[in-house]
C-alpha positions in Angstrom: 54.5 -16.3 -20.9 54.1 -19.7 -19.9 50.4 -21.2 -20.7 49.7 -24.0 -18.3 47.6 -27.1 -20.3 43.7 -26.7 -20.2 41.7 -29.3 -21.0 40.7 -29.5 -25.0 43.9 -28.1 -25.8 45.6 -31.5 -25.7 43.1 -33.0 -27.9 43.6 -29.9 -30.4 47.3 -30.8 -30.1 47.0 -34.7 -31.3 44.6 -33.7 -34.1 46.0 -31.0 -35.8 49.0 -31.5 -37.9 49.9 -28.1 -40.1 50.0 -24.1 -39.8 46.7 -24.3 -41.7 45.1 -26.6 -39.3 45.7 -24.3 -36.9 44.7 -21.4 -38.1 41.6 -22.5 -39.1 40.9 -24.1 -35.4 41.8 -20.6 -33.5 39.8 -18.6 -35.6 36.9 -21.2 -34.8 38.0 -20.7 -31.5 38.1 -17.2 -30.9 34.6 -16.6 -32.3 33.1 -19.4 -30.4 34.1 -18.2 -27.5 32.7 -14.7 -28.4 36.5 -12.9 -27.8 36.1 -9.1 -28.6 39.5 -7.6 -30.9 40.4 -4.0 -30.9 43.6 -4.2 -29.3 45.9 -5.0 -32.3 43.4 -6.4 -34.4 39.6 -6.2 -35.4 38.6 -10.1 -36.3 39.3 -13.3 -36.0 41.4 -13.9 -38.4 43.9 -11.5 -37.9 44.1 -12.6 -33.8 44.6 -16.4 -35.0 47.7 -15.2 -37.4 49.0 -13.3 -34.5 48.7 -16.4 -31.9 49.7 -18.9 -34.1 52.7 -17.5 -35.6 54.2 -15.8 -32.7 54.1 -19.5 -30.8 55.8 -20.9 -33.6 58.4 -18.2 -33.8 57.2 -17.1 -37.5 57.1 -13.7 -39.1 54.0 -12.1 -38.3 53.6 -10.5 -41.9 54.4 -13.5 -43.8 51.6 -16.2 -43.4 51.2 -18.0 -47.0 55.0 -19.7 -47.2 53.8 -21.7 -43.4 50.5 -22.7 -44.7 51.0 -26.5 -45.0 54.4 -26.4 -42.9 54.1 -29.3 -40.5 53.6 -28.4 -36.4 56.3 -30.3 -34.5 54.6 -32.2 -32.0 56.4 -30.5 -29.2 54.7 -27.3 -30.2 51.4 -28.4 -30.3 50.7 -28.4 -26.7 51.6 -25.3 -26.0 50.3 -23.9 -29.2 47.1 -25.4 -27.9 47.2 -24.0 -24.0 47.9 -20.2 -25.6 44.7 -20.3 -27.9 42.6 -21.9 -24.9 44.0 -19.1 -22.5 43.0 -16.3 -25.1 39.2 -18.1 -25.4 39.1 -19.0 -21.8 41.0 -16.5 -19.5 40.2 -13.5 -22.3 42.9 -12.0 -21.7 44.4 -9.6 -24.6 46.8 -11.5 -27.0 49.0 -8.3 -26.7 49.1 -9.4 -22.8 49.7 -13.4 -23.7 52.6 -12.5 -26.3 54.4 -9.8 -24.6 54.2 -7.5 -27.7 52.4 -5.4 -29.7 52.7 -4.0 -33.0 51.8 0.1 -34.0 52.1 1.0 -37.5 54.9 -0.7 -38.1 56.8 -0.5 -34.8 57.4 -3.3 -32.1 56.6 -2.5 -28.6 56.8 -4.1 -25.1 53.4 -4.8 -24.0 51.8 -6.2 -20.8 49.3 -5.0 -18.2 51.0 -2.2 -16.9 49.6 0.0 -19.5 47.0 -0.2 -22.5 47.6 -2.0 -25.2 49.7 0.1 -28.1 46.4 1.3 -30.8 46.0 4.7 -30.2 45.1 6.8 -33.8 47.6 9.3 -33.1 50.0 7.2 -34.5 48.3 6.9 -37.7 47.5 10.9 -37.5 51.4 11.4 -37.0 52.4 9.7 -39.9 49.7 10.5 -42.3 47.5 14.0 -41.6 49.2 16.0 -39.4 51.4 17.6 -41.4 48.9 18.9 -43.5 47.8 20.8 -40.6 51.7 22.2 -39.1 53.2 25.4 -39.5 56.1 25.7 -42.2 58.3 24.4 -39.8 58.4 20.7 -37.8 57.9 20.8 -34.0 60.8 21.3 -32.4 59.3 20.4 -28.7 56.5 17.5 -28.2 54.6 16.7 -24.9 52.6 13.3 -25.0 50.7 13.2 -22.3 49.4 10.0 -20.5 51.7 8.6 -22.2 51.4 5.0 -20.9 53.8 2.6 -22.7 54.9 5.3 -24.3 53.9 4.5 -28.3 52.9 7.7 -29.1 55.8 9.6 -27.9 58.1 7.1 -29.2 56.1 7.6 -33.1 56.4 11.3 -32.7 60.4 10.8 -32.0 60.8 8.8 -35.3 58.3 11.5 -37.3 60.2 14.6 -35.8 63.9 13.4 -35.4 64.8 17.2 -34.9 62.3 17.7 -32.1 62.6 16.9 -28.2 60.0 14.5 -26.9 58.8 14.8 -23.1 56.1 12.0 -21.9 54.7 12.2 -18.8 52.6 9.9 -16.7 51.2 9.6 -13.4 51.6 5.7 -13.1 55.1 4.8 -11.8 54.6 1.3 -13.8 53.4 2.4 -17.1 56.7 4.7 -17.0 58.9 1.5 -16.3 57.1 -0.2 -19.2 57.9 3.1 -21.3 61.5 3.1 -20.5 61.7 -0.3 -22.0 60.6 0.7 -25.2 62.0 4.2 -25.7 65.6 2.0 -25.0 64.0 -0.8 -27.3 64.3 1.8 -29.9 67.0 3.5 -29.1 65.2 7.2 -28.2 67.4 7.7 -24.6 68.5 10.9 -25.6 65.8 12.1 -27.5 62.6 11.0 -25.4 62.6 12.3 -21.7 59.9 10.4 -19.0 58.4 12.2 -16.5 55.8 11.2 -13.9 53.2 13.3 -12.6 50.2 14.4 -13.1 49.4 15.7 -16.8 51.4 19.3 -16.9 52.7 19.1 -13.5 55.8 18.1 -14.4 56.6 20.4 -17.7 55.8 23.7 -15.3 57.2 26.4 -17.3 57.6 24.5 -20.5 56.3 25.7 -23.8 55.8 22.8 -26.9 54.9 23.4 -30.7 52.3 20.2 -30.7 51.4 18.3 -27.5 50.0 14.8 -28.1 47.4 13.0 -25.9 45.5 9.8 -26.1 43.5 10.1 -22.3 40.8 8.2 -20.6 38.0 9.2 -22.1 35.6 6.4 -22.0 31.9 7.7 -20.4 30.9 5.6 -17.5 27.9 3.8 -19.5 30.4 1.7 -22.0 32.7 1.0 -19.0 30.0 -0.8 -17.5 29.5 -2.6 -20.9 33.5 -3.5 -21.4 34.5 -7.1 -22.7 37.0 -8.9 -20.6 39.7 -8.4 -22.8 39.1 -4.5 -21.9 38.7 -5.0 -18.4 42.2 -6.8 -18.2 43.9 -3.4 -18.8 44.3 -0.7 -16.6 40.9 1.4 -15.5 42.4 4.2 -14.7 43.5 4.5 -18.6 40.1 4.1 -19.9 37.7 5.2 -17.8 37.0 9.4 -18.3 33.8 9.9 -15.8 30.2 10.2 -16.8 30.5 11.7 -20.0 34.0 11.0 -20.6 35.5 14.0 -20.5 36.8 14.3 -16.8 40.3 14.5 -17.7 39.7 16.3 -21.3 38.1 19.5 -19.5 41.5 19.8 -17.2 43.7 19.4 -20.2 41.5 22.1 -22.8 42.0 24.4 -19.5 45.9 24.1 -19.0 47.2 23.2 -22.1 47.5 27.0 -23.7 49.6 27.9 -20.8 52.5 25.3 -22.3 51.3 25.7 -26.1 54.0 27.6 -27.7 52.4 30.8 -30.1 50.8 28.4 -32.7 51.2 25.2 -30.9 48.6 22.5 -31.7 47.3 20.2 -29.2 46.0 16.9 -31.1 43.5 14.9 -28.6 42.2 11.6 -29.3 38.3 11.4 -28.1 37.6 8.0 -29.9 33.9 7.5 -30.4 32.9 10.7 -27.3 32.4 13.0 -30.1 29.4 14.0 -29.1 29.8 14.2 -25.5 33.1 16.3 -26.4 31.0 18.7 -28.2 28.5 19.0 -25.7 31.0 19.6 -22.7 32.7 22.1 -25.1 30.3 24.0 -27.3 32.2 27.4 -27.3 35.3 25.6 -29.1 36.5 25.8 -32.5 38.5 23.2 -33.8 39.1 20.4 -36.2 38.7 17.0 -36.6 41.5 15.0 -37.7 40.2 12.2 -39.8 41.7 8.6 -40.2 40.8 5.5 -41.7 38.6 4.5 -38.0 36.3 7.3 -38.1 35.8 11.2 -39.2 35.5 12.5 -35.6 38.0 10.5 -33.4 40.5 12.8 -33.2 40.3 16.7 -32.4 42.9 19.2 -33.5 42.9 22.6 -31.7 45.2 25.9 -31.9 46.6 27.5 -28.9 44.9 30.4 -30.4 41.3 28.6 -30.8 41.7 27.2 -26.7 42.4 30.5 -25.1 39.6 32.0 -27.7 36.9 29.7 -26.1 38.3 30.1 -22.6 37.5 33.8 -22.9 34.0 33.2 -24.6 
């Protein structure tokens, strides 16, 4: 990413000197300009680290050593242009830095698919295995798998199982590919385009893993830029949401193995997923965002409500 000079970024540049200084001007920056977080981080604080350190080529996690480190005046230009296009353009830092960072885990990041923040992640390292059998999964499907973080998390969590990721977007799967080689999954992780189950007909998996488009038409129309700069088709579920969701809850039992678990991530649709599926028992899988972002149904409990 090459920033092109905006004007106020070269003033920026001749008047601040250290890491502090500028810190302290992007976070003024970002919340002047009113940028919405969410993808990555949640304030402005956090955004400015991430801007500021990944221009200088600085550890991400390690901010306090670079406080009062002096910024080389060749640095402070473009230092200056990136914060401006962030404010300006609002387009997602993710986007600007080509990266993004998952519970731990590096990924290739860049409008071809969302930016890496689903809660599966968290779910997979954390909750989930309250919930398993005796035994790990042995075969995962993550569906809309986009860059493909979630698929690549359950690889590292189940180093036994077999991964399949499928997607219908030919570019989200080449950004996928770069990551599942980025960490070294080839033969573990397999990529598949199509439409949701279309291309596992016949296949059977111990936990399938989804994070869809589920967002209800209303709160599209009320997306900040820095939303609107990814890809639609990832977010947007219909008028309630749940477009996509009703297709999956009808086809997954029929590639659910006996037992299998299908975890869903609904985000803040809990109550339109309740109301577009009353006769379904299941559980929600809680994590540190919310107590009902994440739903957790048995083969068992899908094909029970199918026949209600």
């Amino acid at each position: 990413m090459d920033p092109r000079p905006i004007p106020g970024a070269q003033q920026a540049a001749r008047d601040l000197r250290t890491v502090r200084d500028w810190l302290r001007y992007a976070c003024s920056r970002l919340q002047a300009s009113q940028a919405c977080f969410g993808q990555g981080t949640d304030n402005a604080w956090d955004e400015a680290v991430w801007l500021v350190l990944w221009a200088l080529h600085l550890p991400l996690d390690r901010v306090d050593p670079f406080l009062d480190a002096r910024v080389l005046e060749s640095e402070r230009e473009y230092l200056g242009a990136l914060i401006e296009r962030r404010c300006t353009a609002r387009e997602p830092t993710a986007y600007l830095t080509g990266e993004a960072w998952l519970r731990g885990l590096r990924f290739a990041c860049d409008a071809r698919a969302l930016v890496p923040r689903s809660l599966i992640a968290e779910a997979l390292q954390e909750s989930l295995e309250d919930w398993l059998p005796v035994s790990a999964p042995d075969e995962i499907l993550d569906l809309c798998t986009g860059g493909g973080s979630i698929a690549i998390h359950a690889a590292l969590r189940f180093p036994a199982a077999r991964v399949d990721a499928t997607d219908l977007s030919d570019e989200a799967l080449a950004l996928a590919r770069e990551n599942v080689a980025l960490h070294g999954l080839q033969e573990q992780v397999t990529l598949l385009r199509g439409d949701l189950f279309e291309p596992v007909a016949g296949r059977r998996y111990a936990l399938i893993l989804c994070n869809p488009p589920y967002v209800n038409s209303e709160s599209m129309g009320a997306l900040p830029p820095e939303f609107l700069a990814e890809p639609q088709a990832a977010l947007a579920g219909g008028p309630d949401g749940m477009d996509l969701i009703r297709r999956i809850l009808a086809d997954a039992p029929a590639h659910l193995a006996p037992n299998g678990l299908l975890l869903l991530e609904i985000g803040h649709e809990a109550r339109h997923f309740e109301a577009a599926f009353p006769r379904l028992e299941f559980a929600y899988l809680p994590v540190a965002a919310g107590d009902q972002q994440l739903v957790l149904a048995s083969r068992e409990q899908l094909l029970a409500a199918a026949r209600r």
